[in-house]
N, CA and C of each residue as an Amber inpcrd file, in Angstrom:
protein
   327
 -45.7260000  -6.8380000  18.0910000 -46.1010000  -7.8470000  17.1350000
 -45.5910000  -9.1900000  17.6540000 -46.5950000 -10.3540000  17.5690000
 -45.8580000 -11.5670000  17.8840000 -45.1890000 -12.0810000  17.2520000
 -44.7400000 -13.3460000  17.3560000 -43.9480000 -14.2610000  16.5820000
 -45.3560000 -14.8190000  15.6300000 -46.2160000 -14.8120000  16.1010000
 -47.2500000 -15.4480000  14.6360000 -47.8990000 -14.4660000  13.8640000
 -47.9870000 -12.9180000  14.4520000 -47.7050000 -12.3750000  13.4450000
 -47.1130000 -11.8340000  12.5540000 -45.5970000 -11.8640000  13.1250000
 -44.4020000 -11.7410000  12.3610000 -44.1990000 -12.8130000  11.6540000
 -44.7900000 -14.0140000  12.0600000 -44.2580000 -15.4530000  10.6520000
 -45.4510000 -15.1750000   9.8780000 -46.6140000 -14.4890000   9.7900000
 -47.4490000 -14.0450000   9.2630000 -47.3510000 -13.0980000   7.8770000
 -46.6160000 -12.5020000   8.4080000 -46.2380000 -10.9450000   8.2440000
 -45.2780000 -11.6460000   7.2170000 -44.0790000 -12.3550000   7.0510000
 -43.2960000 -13.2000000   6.4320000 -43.9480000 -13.8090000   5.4040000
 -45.0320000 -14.7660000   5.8900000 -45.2450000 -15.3030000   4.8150000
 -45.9810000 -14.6440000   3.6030000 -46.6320000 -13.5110000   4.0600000
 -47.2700000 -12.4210000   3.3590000 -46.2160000 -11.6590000   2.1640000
 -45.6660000 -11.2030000   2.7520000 -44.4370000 -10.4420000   1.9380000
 -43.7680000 -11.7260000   0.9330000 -43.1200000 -12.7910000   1.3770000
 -42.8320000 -14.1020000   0.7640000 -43.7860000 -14.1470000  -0.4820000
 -45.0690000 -14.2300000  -0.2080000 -45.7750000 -14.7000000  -0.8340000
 -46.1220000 -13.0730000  -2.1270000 -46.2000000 -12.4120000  -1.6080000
 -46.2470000 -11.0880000  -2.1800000 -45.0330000 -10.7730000  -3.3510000
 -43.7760000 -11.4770000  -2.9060000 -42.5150000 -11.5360000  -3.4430000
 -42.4940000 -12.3100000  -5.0890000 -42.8890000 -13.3880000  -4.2880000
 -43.3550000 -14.6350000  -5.4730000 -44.4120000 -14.2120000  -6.6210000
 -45.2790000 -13.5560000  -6.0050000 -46.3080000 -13.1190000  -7.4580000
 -45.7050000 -12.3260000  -8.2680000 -44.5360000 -11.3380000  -7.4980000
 -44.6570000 -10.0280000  -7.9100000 -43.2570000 -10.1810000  -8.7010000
 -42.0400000 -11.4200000  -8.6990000 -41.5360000 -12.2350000  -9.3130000
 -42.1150000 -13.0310000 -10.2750000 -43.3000000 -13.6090000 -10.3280000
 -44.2060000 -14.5200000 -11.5370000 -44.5950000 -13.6050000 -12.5440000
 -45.2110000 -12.3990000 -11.9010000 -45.5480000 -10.9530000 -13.3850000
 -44.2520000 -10.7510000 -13.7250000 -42.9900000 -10.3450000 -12.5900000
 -42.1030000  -9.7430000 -13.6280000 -41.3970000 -10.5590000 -15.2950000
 -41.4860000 -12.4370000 -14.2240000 -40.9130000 -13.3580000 -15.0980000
 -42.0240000 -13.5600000 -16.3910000 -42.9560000 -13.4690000 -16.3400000
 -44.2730000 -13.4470000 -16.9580000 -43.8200000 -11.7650000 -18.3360000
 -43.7230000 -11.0080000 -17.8170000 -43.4590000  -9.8480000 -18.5650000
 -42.0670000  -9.9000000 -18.8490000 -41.1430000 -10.6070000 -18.5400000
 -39.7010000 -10.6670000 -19.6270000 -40.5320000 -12.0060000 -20.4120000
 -40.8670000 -12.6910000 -20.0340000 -40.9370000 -13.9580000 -21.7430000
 -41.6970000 -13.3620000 -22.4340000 -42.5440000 -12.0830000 -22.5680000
 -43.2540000 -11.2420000 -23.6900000 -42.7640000 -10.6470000 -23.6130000
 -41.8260000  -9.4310000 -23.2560000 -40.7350000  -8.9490000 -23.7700000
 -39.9240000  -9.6280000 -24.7400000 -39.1760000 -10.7430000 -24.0540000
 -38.3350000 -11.3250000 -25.3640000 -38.9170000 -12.1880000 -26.3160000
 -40.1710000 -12.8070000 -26.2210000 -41.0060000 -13.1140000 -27.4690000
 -41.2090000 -12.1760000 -28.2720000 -41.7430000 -10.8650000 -27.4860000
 -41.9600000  -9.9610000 -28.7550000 -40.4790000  -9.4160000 -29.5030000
 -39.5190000  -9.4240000 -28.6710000 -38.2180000  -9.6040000 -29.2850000
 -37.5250000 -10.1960000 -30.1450000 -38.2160000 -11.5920000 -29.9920000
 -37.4680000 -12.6500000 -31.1800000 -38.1100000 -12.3050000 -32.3360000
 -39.7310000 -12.0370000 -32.2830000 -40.3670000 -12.1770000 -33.4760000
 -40.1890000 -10.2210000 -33.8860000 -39.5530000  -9.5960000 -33.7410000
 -39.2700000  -8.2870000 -33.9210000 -38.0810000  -8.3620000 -34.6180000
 -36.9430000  -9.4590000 -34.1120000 -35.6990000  -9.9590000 -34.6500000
 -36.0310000 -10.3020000 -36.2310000 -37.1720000 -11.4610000 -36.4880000
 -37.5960000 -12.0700000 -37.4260000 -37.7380000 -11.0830000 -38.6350000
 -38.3730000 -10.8970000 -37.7500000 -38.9160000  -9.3390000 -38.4540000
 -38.3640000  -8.1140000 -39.0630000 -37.4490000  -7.7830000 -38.3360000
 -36.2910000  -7.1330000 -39.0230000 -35.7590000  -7.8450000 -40.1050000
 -35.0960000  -9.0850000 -39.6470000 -34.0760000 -10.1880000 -40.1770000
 -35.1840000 -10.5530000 -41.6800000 -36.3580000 -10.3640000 -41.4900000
 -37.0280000 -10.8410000 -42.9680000 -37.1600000  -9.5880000 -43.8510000
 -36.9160000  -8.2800000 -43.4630000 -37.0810000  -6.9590000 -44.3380000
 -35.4480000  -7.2210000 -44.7090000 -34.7220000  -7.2750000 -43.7160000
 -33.3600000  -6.5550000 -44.5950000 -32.7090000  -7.9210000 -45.5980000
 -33.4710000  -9.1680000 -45.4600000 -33.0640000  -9.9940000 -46.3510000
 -33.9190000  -9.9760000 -47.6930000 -35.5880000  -9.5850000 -47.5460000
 -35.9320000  -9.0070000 -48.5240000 -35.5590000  -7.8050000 -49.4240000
 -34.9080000  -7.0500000 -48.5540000 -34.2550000  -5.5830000 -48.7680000
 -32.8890000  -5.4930000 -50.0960000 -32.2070000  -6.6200000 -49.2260000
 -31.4480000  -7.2630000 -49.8580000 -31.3700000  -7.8740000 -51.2090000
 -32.7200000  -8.7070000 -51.4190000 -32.7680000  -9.6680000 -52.6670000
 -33.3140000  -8.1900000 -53.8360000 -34.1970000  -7.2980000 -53.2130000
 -34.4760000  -6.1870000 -54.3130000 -33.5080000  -5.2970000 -54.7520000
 -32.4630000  -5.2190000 -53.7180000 -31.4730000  -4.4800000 -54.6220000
 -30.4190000  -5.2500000 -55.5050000 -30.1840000  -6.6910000 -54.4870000
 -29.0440000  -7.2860000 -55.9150000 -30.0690000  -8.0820000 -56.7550000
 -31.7370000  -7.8360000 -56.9870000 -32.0580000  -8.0420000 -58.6120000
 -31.9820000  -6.6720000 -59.2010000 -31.8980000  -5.7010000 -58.0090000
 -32.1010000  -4.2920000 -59.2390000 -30.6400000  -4.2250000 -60.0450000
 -29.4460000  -4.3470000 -59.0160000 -28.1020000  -4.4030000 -59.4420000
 -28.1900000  -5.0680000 -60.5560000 -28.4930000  -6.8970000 -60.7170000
 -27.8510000  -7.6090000 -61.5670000 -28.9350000  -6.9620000 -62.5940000
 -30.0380000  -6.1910000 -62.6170000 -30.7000000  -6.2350000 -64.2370000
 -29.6870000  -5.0120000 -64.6210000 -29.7250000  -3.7970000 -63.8360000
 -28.5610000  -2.6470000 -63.7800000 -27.6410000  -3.2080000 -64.7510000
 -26.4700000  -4.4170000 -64.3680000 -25.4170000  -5.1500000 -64.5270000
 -25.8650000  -5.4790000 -66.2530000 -26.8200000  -6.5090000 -66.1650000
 -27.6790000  -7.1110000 -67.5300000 -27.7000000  -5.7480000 -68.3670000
 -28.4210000  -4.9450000 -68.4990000 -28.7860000  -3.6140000 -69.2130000
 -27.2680000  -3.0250000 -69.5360000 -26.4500000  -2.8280000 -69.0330000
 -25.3720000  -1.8530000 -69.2950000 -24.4300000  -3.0990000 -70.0200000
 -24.0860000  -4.3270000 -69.7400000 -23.9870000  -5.0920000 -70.6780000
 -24.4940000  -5.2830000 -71.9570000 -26.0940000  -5.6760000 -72.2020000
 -26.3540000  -5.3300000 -73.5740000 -26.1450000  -3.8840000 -74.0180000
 -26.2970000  -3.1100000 -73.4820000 -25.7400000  -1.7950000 -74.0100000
 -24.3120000  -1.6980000 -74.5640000 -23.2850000  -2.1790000 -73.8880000
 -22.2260000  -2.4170000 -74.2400000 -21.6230000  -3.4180000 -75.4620000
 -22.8500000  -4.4950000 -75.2460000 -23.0320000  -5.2410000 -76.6630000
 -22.9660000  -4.3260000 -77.6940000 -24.5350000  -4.2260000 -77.7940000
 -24.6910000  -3.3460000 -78.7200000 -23.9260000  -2.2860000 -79.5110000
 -23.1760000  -1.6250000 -77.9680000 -22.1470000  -0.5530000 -79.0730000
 -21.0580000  -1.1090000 -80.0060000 -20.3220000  -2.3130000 -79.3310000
 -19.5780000  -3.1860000 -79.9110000 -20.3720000  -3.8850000 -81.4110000
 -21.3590000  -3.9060000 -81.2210000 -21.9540000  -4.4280000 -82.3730000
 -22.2260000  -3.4390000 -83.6010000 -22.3910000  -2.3080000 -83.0290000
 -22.2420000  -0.9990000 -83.9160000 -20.7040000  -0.5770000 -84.7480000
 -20.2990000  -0.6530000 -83.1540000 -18.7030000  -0.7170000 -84.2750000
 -18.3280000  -1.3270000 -85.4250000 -18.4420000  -2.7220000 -84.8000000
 -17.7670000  -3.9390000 -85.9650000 -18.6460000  -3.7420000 -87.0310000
 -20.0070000  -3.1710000 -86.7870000 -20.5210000  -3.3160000 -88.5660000
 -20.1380000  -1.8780000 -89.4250000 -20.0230000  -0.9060000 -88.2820000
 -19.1110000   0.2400000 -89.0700000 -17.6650000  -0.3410000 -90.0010000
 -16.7790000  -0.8460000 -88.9010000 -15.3420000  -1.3760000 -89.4550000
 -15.6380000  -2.2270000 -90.6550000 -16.7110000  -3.0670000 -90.1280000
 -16.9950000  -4.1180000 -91.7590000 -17.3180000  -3.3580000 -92.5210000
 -18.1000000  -2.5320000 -92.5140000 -18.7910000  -1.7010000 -93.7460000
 -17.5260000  -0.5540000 -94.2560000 -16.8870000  -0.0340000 -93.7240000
 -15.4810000   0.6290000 -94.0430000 -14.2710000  -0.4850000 -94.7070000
 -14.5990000  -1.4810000 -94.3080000 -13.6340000  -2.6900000 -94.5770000
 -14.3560000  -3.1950000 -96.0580000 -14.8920000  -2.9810000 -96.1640000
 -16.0690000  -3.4590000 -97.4840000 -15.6080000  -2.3760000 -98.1490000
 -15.8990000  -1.1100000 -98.0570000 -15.2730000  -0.1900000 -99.3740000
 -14.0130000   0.1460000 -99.2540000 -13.1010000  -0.1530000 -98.8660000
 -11.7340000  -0.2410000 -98.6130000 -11.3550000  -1.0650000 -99.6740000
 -12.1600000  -2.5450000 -99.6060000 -11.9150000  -3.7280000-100.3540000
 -12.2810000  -3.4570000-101.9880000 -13.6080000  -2.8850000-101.3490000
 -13.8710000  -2.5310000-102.7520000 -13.2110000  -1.3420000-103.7740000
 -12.8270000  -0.5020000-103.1460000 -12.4970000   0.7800000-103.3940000
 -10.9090000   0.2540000-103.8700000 -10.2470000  -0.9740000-103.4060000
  -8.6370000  -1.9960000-103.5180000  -9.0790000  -1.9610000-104.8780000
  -9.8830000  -3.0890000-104.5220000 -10.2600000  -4.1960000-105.8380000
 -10.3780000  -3.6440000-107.5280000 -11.0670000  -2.0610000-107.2310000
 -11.9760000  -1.1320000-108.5000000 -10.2360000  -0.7360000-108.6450000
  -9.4820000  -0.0030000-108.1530000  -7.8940000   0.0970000-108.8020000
  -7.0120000  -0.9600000-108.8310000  -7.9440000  -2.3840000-108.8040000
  -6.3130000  -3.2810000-109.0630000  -7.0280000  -3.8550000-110.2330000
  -8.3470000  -3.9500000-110.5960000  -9.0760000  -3.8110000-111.6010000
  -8.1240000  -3.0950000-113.0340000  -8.7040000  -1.6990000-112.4980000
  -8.6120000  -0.7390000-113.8250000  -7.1670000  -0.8760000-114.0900000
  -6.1800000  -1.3090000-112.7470000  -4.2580000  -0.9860000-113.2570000
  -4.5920000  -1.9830000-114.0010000  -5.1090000  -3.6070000-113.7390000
  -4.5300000  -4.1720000-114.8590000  -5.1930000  -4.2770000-116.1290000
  -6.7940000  -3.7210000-116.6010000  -6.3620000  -3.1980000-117.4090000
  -5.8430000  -2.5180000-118.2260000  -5.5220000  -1.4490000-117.5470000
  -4.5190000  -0.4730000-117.9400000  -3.4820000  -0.7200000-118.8010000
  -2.8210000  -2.1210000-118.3330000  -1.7200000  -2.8360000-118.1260000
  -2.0510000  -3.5230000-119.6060000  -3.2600000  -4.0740000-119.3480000
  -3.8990000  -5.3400000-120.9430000  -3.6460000  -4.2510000-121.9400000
  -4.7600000  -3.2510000-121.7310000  -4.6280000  -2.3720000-122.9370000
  -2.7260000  -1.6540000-123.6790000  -2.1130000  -1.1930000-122.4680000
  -1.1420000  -0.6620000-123.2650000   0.0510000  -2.0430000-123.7840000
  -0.2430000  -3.3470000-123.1780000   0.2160000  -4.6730000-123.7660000
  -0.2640000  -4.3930000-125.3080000  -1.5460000  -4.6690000-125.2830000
  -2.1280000  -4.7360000-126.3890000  -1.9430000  -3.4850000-127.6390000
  -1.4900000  -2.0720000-127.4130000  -0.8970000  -1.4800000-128.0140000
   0.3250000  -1.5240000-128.2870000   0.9550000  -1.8000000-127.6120000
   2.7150000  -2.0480000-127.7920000   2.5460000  -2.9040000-128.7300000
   2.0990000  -3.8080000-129.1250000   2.3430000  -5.2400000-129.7190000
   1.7420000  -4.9300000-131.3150000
């Protein structure tokens, strides 16, 4: 082989080098394009992922709160309503003692 076809032969392979470097560089920037937007992509499910469970949590949160209302609200009108004939149930014997009290005044005398 000569020297011009060995600088031949060189520039061939060189040149063979360079393309075959331009596809590979060519096929990593669509590799990592399809990478970033795969990133996105992920990164937009698990932040959507995200917002559906802490609204499911906070209604979860909301619901077992009014529930908890509510029982509290059950109570206190039990206690009031027990507190009501308590009062009343006071009131009907401090009633009848004093008349009790008028009437045997009113006999003694």
């Amino acid at each position: 082989m000569t020297k011009a076809q060995a600088f031949l032969r060189l520039m061939d392979l060189d040149y063979s080098m360079q393309e075959s470097s331009k596809r590979l560089e060519q096929k990593l920037a669509k590799l990592e394009e399809h990478y970033q937007l795969r990133k996105q992509e992920i990164i937009q499910e698990y932040t959507r992922k995200m917002e559906e469970e802490t609204a499911e949590a906070f209604q979860q949160i909301i619901k077992q709160g009014e529930e908890e209302v509510e029982i509290i609200k059950n109570r206190t009108i039990r206690q009031l309503e027990e507190m009501e004939k308590n009062f009343t149930r006071y009131k009907d014997q401090i009633s009848d003692e004093i008349l009790a009290r008028i009437f045997d005044i009113k006999r003694e005398k």
